[in-house]
C-alpha positions as CSV (number, residue, x, y, z in Angstrom):
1,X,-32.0,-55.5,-88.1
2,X,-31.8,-51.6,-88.3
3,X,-29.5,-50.1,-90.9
4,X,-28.0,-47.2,-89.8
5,X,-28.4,-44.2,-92.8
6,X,-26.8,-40.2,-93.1
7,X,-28.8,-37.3,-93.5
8,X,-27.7,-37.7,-97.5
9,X,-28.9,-41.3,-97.6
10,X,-32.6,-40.3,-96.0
11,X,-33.1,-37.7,-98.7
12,X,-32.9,-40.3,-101.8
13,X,-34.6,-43.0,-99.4
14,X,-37.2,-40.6,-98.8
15,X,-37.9,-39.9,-102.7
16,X,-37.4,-43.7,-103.5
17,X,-40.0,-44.1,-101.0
18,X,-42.6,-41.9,-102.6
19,X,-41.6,-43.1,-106.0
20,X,-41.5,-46.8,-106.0
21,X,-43.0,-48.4,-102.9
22,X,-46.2,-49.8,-103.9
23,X,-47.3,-49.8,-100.7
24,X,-46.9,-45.6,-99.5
25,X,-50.0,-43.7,-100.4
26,X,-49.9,-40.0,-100.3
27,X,-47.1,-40.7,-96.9
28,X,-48.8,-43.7,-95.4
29,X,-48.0,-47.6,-95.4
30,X,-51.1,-49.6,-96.7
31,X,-49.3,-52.2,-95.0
32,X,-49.5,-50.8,-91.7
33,X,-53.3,-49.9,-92.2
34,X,-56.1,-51.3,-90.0
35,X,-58.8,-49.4,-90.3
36,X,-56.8,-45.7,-89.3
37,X,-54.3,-44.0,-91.7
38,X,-50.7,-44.7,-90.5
39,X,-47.7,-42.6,-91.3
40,X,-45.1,-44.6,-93.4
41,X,-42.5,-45.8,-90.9
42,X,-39.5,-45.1,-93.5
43,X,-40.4,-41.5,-94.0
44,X,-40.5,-40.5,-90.7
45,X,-37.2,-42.0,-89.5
46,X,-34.1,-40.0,-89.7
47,X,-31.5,-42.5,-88.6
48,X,-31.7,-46.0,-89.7
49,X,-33.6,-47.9,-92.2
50,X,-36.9,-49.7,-90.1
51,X,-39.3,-50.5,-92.9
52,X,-38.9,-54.9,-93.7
53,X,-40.6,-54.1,-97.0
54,X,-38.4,-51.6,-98.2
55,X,-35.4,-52.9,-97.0
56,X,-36.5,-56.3,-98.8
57,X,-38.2,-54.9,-101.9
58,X,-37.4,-51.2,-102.9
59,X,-33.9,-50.5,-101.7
60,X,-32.5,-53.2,-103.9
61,X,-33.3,-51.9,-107.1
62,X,-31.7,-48.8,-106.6
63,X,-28.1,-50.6,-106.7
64,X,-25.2,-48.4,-105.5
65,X,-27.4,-46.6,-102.7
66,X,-28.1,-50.4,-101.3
67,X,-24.2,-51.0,-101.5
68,X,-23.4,-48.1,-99.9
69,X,-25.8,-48.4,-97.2
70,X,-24.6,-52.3,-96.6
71,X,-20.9,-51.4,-96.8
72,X,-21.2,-48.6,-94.2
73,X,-23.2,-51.0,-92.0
74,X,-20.6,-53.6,-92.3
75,X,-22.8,-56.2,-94.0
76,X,-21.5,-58.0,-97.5
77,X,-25.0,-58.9,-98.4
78,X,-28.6,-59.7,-97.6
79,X,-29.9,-63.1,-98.3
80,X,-33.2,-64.0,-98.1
81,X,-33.9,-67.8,-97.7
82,X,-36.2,-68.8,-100.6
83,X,-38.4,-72.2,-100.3
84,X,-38.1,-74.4,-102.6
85,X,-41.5,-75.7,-104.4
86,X,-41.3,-79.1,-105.7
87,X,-41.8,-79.4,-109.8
88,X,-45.1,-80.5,-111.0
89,X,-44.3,-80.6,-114.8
């Protein structure tokens, strides 16, 4: 699922990018890494938001940006299914 994002919205995803996302070193994804340096997906796109991870992980702790982006997407909320571990105390 792509968000779609304004030209506003990509300048404080950008800096939330670069300032919390444990996995963008000096502008590229550790995640995306196999061997060859790869440019972090999120800062080079200009129209939606394409990165799992952030959209997951990052984006939610900075509250009204992630409601703003949902509401003008049309989307009440993300819910991510959780699995349930059985109790072994």
């Amino acid at each position: 699922m792509v968000l779609k994002i304004t030209p506003k919205q990509r300048v404080k995803i950008n800096a939330l990018v670069r300032r919390e996302c444990c996995n963008c070193y000096k502008g590229h994804c550790l995640l995306l890494d196999d061997g060859e340096e790869t440019k972090c997906v999120q800062l080079i796109s200009r129209y939606g938001i394409y990165c799992n991870y952030f959209l997951k992980a990052v984006l939610p702790a900075e509250k009204e940006l992630y409601a703003e982006i949902l509401q003008q997407n049309g989307i009440h909320r993300i819910t991510t299914r959780r699995k349930r571990y059985p109790k072994f105390f």
